[in-house]
C-alpha positions as CSV (number, residue, x, y, z in Angstrom):
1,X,4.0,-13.4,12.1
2,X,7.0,-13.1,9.5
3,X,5.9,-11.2,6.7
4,X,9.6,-11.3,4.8
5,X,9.1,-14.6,2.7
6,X,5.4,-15.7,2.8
7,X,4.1,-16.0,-1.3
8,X,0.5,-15.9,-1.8
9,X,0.0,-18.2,-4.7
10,X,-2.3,-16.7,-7.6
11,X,-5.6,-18.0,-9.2
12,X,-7.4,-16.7,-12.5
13,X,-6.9,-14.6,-15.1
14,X,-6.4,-10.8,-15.4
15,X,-10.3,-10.1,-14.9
16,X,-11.5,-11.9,-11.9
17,X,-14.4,-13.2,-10.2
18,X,-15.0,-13.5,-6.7
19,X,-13.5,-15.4,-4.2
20,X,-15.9,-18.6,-3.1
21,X,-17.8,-17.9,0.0
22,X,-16.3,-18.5,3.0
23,X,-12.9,-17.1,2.2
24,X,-10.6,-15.3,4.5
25,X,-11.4,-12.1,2.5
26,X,-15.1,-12.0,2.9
27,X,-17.3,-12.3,6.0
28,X,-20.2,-14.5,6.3
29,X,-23.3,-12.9,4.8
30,X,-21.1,-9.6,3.9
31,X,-23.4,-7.6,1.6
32,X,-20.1,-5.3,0.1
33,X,-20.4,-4.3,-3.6
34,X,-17.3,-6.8,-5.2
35,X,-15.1,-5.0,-8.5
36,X,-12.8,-6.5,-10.1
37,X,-9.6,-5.0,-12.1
38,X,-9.0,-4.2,-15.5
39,X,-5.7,-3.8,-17.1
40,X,-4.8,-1.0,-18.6
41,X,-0.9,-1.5,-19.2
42,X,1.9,-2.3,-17.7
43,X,5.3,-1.7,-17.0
44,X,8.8,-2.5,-15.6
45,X,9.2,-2.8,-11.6
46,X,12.3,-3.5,-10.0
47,X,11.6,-7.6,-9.2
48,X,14.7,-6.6,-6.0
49,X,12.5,-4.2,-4.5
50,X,10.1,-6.0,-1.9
51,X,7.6,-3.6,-2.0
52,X,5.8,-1.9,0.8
53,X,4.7,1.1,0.0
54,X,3.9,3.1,-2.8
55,X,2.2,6.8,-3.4
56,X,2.6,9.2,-6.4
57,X,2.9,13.0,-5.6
58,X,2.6,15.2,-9.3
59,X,5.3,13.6,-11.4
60,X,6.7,11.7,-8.4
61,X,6.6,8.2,-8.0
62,X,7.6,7.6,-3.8
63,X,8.5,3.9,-3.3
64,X,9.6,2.2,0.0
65,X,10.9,-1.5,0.2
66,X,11.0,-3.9,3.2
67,X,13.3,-6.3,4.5
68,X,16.6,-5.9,7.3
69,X,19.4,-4.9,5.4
70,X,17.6,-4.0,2.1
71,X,15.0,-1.8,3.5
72,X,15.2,1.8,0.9
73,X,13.0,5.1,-0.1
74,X,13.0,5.9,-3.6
75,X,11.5,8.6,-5.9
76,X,11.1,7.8,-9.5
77,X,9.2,10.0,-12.7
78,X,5.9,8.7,-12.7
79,X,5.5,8.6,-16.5
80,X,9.2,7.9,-17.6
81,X,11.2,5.7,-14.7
82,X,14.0,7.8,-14.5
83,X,15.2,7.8,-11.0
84,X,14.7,10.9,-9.1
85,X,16.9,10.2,-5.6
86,X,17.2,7.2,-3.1
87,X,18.1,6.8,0.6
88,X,18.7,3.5,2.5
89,X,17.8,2.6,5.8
90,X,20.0,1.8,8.5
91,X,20.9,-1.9,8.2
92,X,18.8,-3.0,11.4
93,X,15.5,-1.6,9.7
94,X,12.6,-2.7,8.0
95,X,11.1,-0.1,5.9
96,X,7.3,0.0,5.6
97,X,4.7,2.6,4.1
98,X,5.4,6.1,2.8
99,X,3.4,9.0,2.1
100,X,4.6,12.5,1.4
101,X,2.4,15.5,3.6
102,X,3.6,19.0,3.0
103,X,7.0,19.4,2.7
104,X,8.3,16.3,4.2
105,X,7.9,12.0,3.7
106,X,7.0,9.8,6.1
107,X,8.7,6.4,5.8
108,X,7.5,4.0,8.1
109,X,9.4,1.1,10.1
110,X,7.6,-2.5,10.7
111,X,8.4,-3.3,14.2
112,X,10.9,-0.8,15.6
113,X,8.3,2.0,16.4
114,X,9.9,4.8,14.0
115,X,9.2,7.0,11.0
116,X,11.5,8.8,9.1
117,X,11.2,12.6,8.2
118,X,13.1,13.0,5.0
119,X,12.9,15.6,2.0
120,X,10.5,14.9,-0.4
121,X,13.5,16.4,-3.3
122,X,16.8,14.3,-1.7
123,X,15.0,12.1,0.3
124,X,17.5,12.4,3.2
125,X,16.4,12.2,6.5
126,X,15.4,15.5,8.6
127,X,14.4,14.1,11.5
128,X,12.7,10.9,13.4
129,X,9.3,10.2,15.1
130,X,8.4,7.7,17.9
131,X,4.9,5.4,17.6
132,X,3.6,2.5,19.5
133,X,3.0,-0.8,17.8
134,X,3.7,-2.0,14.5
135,X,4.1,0.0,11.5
136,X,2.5,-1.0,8.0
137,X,0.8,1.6,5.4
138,X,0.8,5.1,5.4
139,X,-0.9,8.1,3.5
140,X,-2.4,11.6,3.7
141,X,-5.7,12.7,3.5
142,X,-6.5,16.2,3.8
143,X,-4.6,17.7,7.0
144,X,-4.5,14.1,8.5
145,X,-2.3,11.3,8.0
146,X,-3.3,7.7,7.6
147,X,-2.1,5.1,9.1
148,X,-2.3,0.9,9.5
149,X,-0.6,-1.5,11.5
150,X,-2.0,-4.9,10.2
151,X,-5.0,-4.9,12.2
152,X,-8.6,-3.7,10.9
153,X,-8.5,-0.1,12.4
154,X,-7.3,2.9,10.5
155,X,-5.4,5.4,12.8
156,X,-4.8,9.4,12.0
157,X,-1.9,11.2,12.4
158,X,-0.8,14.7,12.3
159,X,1.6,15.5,9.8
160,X,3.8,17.3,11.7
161,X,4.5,15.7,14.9
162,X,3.1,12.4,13.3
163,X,1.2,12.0,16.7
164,X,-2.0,10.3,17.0
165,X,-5.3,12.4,16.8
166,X,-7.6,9.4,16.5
167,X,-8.6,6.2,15.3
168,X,-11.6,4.4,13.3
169,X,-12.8,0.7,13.0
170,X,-13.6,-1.0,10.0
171,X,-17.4,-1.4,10.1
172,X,-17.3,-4.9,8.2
173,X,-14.8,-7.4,7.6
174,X,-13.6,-7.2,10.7
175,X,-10.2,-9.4,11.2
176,X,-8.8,-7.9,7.9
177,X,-5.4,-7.1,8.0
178,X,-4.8,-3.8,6.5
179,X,-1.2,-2.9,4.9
180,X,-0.6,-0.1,2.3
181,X,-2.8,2.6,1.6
182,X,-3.5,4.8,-0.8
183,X,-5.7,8.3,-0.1
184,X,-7.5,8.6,-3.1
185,X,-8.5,12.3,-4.7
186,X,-12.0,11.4,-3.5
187,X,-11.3,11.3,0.4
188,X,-11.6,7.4,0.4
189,X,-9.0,5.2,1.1
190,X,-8.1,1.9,-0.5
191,X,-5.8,-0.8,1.2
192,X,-4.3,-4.0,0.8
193,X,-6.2,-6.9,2.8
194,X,-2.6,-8.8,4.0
195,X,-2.0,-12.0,2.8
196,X,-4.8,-11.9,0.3
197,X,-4.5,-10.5,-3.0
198,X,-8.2,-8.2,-2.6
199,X,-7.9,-4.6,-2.0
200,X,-10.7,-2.9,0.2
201,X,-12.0,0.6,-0.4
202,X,-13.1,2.5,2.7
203,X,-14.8,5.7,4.1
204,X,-12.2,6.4,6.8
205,X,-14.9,9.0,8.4
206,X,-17.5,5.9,9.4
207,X,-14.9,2.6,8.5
208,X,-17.5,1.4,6.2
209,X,-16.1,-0.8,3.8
210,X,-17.6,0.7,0.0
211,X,-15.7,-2.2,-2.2
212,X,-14.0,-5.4,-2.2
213,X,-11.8,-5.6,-4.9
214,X,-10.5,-8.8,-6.6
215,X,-6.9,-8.5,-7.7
216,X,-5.9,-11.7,-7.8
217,X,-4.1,-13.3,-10.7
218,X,-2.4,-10.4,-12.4
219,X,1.0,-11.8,-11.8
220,X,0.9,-14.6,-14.9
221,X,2.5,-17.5,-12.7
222,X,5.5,-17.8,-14.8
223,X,6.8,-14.8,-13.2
224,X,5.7,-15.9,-9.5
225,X,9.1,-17.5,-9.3
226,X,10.9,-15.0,-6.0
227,X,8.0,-12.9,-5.0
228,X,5.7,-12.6,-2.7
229,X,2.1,-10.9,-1.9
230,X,0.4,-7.9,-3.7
231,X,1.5,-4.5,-1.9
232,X,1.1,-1.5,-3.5
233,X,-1.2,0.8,-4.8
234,X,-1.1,4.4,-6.1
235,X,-4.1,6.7,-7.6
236,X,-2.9,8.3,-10.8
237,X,-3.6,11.8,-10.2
238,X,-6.4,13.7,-12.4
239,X,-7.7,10.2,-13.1
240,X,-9.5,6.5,-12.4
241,X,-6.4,4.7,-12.8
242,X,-4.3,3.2,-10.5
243,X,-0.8,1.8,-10.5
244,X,-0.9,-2.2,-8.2
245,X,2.1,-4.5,-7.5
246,X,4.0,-6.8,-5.7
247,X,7.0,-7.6,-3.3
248,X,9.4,-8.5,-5.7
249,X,7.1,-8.1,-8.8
250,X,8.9,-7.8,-11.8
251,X,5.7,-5.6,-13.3
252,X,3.7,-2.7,-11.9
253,X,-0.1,-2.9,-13.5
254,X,-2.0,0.4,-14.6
255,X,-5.3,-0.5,-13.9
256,X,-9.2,0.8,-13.2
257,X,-11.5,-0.8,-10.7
258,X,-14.5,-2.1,-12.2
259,X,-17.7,-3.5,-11.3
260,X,-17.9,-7.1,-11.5
């Protein structure tokens, strides 16, 4: 499955209805509550980074961007931009989710089996940790870290040692494809459903799946020219907003989730 250059073209406008039955995003006879998302503002994103994951810590904005060669880590001030610090990856990586736990950041890899331990300040890398399969989203919860690899389980980490201490199923929607994360202040966890452009909320204690969210259309398809899917999601903290986007999005959305 190559993940580097596959668009997902958009439908609708900025407040969306559901997709028809029978879509990839739904299963047959799924009972989930469907929201939709309301725009709040925008503002500038860096239409070179190809987005993979994205998590705010206080007044830091952690960003990490995909592709061999490209692949980076970069912390930004939430509320003005200004860059904060940046580290690349070796060339022969492809940088995936990020999350920061304690005093260090995880930063994912896609199919090479590490994450990097870096400083959450300089960004530059402390130390490395081995995992099997592939590497997608990441975030922290509590004393646990969260982790996906495309698939439609969930799998915890300890922050420290970043080895597994367990694992939970999606209750519905099984065959969704779960890519970054975000642990919201709630205990809940929202991810991206990969390739679609509908982010699922979830109770990572039972798997169940408490939302389908439609988030489709907030790219205008004038500016669809270069990127690819939605990835990306990040709870502002102290409130109901969230910050979306997209690999190689030239905007990043403020936005709530709504019902529909």
């Amino acid at each position: 499955m190559n993940r580097k250059h596959r668009a997902w073209a958009a439908t609708g406008p900025i407040l969306l209805a559901v997709l028809a039955p029978g879509t990839a995003a739904c299963d047959s006879g799924d009972t989930t509550p469907r929201m939709r998302v309301e725009v709040v503002s925008t503002r500038p994103h860096d239409p070179a980074a190809f987005t993979e994951g994205l998590e705010i810590d206080g007044d830091t904005l952690y960003e990490s961007t995909g592709l061999e060669g490209r692949s980076d880590v970069r912390a930004t001030d939430v509320a003005t931009g200004s860059p904060l610090a940046r580290a690349a990856l070796p060339d022969e990586y492809f940088g995936e989710g990020v999350t920061r736990t304690g005093d260090t950041v995880w930063q994912l890899t896609w199919k090479d089996g590490v994450a990097f331990a870096r400083d959450p300040a300089t960004l530059a890398e402390r130390g490395r940790a081995r995992y099997d399969g592939e590497g997608w989203g990441l975030c922290t919860r509590g004393d646990r870290v969260v982790m996906s690899n495309g698939s439609d389980t969930l799998t915890f980490r300890d922050p420290v040692s970043f080895a597994p201490t367990g694992s939970i199923r999606l209750g519905g929607h099984r065959g969704a494809r779960l890519n970054e994360l975000d642990c919201a202040a709630d205990g809940s966890v929202y991810a991206n459903d990969w390739p679609t452009e509908h982010i699922l909320h979830i109770d990572p204690g039972t798997g169940a799946v408490l939302a389908d969210i439609d988030a489709s259309g907030l790219l205008p398809e004038g500016d669809r020219d270069g990127t690819d899917v939605l990835n990306g999601i990040a709870q502002l903290p102290g409130t109901d907003r969230f910050l979306i986007t997209g690999k190689n999005w030239p905007t990043m959305f403020e936005v709530r989730f709504v019902p529909q």
